[in-house]
N, C-alpha and C positions, 0 to 999 in steps of 0.2 A: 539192793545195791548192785546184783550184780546182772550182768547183760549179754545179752546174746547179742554175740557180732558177728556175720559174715564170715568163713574162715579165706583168708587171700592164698593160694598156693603161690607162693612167692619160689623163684631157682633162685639160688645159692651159687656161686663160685666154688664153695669151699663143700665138697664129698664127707670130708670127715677132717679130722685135729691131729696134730703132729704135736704130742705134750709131750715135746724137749722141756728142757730144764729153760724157764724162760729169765728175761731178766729181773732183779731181785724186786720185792714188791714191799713198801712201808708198810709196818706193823703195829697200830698200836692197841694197846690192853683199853677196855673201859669195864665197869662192873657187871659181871655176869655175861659181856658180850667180847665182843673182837673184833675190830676195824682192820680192813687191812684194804688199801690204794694201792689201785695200780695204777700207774703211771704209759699214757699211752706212746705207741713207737713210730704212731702215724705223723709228728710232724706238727699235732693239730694243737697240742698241752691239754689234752682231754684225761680227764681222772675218773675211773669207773671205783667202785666202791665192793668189795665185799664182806659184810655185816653180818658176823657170826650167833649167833644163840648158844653158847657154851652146853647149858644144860638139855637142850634138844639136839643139838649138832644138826642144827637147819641153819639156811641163812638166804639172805636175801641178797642180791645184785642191784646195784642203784645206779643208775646211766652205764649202762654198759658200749662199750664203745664195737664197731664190728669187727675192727679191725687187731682189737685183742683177747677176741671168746674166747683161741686156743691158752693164752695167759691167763684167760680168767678160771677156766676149767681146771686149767693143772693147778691152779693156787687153792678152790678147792677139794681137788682130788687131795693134794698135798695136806692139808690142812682136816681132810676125815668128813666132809662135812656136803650134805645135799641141798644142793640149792633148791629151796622151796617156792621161792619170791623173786619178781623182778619186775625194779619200777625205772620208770622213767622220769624224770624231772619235769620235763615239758619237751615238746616236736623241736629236735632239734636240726641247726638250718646249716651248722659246720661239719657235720659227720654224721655217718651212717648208724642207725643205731642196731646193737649188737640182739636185741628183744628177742629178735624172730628164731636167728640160731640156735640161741640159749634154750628155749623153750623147748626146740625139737631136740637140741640134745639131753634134755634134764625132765621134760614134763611139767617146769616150775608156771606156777600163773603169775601174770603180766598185768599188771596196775597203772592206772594213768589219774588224771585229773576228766573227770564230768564233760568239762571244757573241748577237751580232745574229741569229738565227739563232730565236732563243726569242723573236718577234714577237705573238706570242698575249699573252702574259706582261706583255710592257711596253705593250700598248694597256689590257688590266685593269686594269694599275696604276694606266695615266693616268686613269682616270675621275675618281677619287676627287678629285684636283688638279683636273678642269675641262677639262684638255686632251686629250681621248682623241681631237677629231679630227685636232690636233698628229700627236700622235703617231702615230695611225692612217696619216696622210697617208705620216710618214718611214716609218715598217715597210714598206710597200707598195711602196717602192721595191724593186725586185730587187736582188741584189747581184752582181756578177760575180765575185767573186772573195774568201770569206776570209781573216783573216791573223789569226795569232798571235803572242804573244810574241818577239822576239826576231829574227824574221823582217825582210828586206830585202828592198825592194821597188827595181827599176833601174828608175831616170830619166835614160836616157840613159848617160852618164857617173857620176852621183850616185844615191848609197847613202842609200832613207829605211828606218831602221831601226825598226820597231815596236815601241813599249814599252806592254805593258798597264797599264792605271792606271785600274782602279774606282775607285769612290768615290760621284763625282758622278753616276755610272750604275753599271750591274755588264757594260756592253759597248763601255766607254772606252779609247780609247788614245790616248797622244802619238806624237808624229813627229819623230826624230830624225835632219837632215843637217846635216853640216858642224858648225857650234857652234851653229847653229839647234835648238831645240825646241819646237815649237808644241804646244802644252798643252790645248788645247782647251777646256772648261771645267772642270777637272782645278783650274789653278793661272792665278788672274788676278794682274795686277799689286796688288799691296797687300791681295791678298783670295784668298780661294781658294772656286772654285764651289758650288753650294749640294749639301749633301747629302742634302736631304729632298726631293727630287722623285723620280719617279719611275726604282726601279732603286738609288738613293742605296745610301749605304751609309757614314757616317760611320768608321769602324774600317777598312773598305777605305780611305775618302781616307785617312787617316792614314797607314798602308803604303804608297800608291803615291806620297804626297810624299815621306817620311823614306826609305825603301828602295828608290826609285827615282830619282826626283826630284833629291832630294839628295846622290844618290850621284856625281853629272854634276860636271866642273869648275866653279869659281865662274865662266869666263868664259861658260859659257854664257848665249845670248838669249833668252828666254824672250817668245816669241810667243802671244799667250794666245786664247781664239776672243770671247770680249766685254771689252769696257773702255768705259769709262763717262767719261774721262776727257779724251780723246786722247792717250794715251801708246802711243811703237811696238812698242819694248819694252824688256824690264829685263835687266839682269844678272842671273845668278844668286846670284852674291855679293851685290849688294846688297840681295834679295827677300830671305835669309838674314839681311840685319841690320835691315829695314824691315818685315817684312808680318809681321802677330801669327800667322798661319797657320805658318809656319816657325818660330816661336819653341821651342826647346827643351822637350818636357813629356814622360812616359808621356802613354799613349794611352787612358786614363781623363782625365785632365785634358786632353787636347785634347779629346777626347768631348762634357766639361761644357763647355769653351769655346766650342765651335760651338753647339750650344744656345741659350749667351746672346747669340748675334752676331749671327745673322738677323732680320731681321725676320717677322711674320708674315704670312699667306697673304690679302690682301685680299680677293683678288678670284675666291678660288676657290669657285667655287657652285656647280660641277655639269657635269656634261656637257651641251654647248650651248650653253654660257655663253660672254657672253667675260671672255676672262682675260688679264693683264696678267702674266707671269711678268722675276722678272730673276734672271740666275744669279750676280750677285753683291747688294750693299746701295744700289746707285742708283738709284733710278725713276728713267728718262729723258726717259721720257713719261707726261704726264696732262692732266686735263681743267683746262683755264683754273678754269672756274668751283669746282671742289671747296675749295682752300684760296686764301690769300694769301700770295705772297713779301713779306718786310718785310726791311729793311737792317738794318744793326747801329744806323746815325744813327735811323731811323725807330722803331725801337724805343725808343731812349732818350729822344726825344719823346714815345712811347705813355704810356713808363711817367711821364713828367712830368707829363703833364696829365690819365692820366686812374688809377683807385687799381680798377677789377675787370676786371686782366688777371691772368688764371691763368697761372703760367709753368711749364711743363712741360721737365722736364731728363729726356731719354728715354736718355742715356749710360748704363753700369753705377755703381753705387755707386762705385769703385773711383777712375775716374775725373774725378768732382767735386774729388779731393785739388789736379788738377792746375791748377784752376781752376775758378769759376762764376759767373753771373751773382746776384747779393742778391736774395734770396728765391724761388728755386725750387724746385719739389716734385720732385722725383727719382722716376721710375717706366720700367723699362728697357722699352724698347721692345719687348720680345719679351714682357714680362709684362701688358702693354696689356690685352691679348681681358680676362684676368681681375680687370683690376683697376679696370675704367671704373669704379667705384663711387667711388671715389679722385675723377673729375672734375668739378666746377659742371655745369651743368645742361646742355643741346643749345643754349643758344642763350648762353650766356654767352663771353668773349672768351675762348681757348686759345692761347698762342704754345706754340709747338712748339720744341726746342734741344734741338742736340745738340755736339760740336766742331765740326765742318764746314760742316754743314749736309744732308747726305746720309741719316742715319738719321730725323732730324728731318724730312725731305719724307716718308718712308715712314710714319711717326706720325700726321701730318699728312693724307696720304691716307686712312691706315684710320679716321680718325676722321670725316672727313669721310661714308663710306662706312658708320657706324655711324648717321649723320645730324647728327652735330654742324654746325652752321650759320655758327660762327664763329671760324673756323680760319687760324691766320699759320703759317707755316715763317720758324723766321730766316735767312738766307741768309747763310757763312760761318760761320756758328756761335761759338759761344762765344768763343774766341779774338778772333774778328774784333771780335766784342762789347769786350771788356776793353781791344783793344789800340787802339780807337778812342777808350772811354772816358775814357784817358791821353795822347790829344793838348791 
């Protein structure tokens, strides 16, 4: 299984770690082991894992992110414990992955999927998306070790079992100890990772949620590699009866569903570019200046006083039934690129709405980005809207 790769002398930005006291990191107990998330600060909602082995005091690192070694290191200096192990989920295409540093500071070996292997392949890909030096960067790491299907990897005392799960790439896997599954960008909380980037493969996610995924007990934890939310993690069961992604369908109708869910690509221009990627529907981050956050109160004074606010409902048709704000124009967020001709002019007022307010910020940025100049996002969305209305 294991392989000799090339070694890449990769330079570093970063000499050496400044292990201040970093900010606090979720803690939870499982039997025999210790999970403990960090939470990343880059902007990106990227979650790195460190998975303790009580009775060895080893542990493994699961997607480590680069931009928080020095976090990951002090949590575990702090915690007693050497890192043995460290895997990657799959090549990822939103952030730099932490492997290479960890390694040189720890000696730990670096696990991937078989897959990973065809590194030619998925920098080509990334062009076209914008991120081919992303990607470039993760390929280039060496791997020490690959792993397949079905295979167990010892952490000490704990068995992490490899489950292949394309979709979101065609070199993904989850990681299954204990009732822990960390999903990678495979399966988020209330969403499931995108499948048009680079490697994707929509009809793979489907498979490796329903025939793998879901094949796991409902208590499963489902620890996911981004969240946009703060959430640690979810049941299984409950992602089964809450996330549309898990919803019952053939795999022609999940197909068409993912489709109309994502948002479109803003900010992809090319290789060199930067690009703002998210593997699920929440920009996290963006420029002050592009739109304006408005309240649900602020709005309903907009619309009192003033009569040429265009109000844009970027939800699916389907779900206007469930509610809406009086006199919205309906146009799905994903159908946007093609249908700007639908909108008043670059400089006229746009509120942007959707339920939440999460698909409505990514509307809101693309337009901005098309040069629209006068751009709101509601915040809370619609709901928040109505249910204010009624006080």
């Amino acid at each position: 299984m294991s392989v000799d790769y090339p070694a890449v002398n990769l330079q570093y930005a970063e000499s050496s770690f400044s292990l201040i006291h970093p900010m606090p990191v979720i803690i939870i107990e499982e039997n025999k082991m210790q999970i403990k998330q960090i939470r990343s600060v880059d902007g990106t909602g990227t979650l790195s894992y460190l998975l303790t082995d009580e009775l060895s005091n080893t542990a493994a690192v699961i997607d480590p992110n680069k931009e928080d070694i020095s976090k990951i290191l002090y949590t575990a200096d702090e915690a007693g414990v050497k890192i043995t192990h460290i895997l990657d989920t799959h090549t990822h295409a939103d952030h730099y992955t932490g492997a290479g540093l960890l390694r040189e500071e720890t000696g730990a070996k670096y696990y991937m999927h078989e897959q990973t292997k065809n590194k030619q392949g998925a920098v080509e890909e990334a062009v076209k998306f914008g991120v081919a030096d992303i990607v470039k960067f993760n390929a280039g790491v060496s791997v020490d070790e690959y792993v397949n299907d079905r295979e167990i990897i010892k952490l000490g005392n704990t068995e992490i079992k490899v489950m292949y799960t394309p979709g979101h790439t065609n070199n993904h896997v989850a990681f299954y100890a204990g009732d822990a599954l960390f999903t990678g960008d495979l399966l988020l909380i209330g969403q499931a990772g995108r499948s048009d980037l680079p490697g994707g493969n929509t009809s793979d996610q489907y498979d490796s949620l329903f025939y793998k995924v879901l094949e796991l007990p409902g208590k499963t934890k489902i620890y996911p590699g981004h969240d946009y939310d703060d959430n640690e993690f979810a049941y299984l069961k409950d992602e089964v009866v809450n996330n549309p992604f898990l919803k019952e369908r053939t795999k022609q109708e999940y197909i068409e569903f993912v489709k109309d869910f994502f948002p479109p690509f803003a900010d992809s221009e090319g290789e060199g570019k930067k690009v703002i990627l998210q593997c699920g529907t929440k920009r996290v981050s963006h420029a002050v200046s592009e739109y304006t956050d408005i309240t649900a109160i602020q709005l309903q004074t907009m619309i009192q006083k003033r009569n040429d606010l265009f109000l844009l409902d970027v939800r699916q048709p389907f779900e206007l039934s469930m509610g809406k704000i009086e006199g919205v124009v309906n146009i799905p967020v994903s159908n946007l690129p093609s249908q700007l001709n639908m909108l008043p002019g670059k400089t006229e007022a746009i509120v942007c709405i959707c339920a939440s307010g999460g698909r409505s910020s990514e509307a809101a940025h693309f337009l901005a980005k098309q040069g629209y100049t006068n751009v709101y996002n509601l915040v809370g969305g619609t709901f928040t809207y109505l249910a204010s209305a009624l006080r």
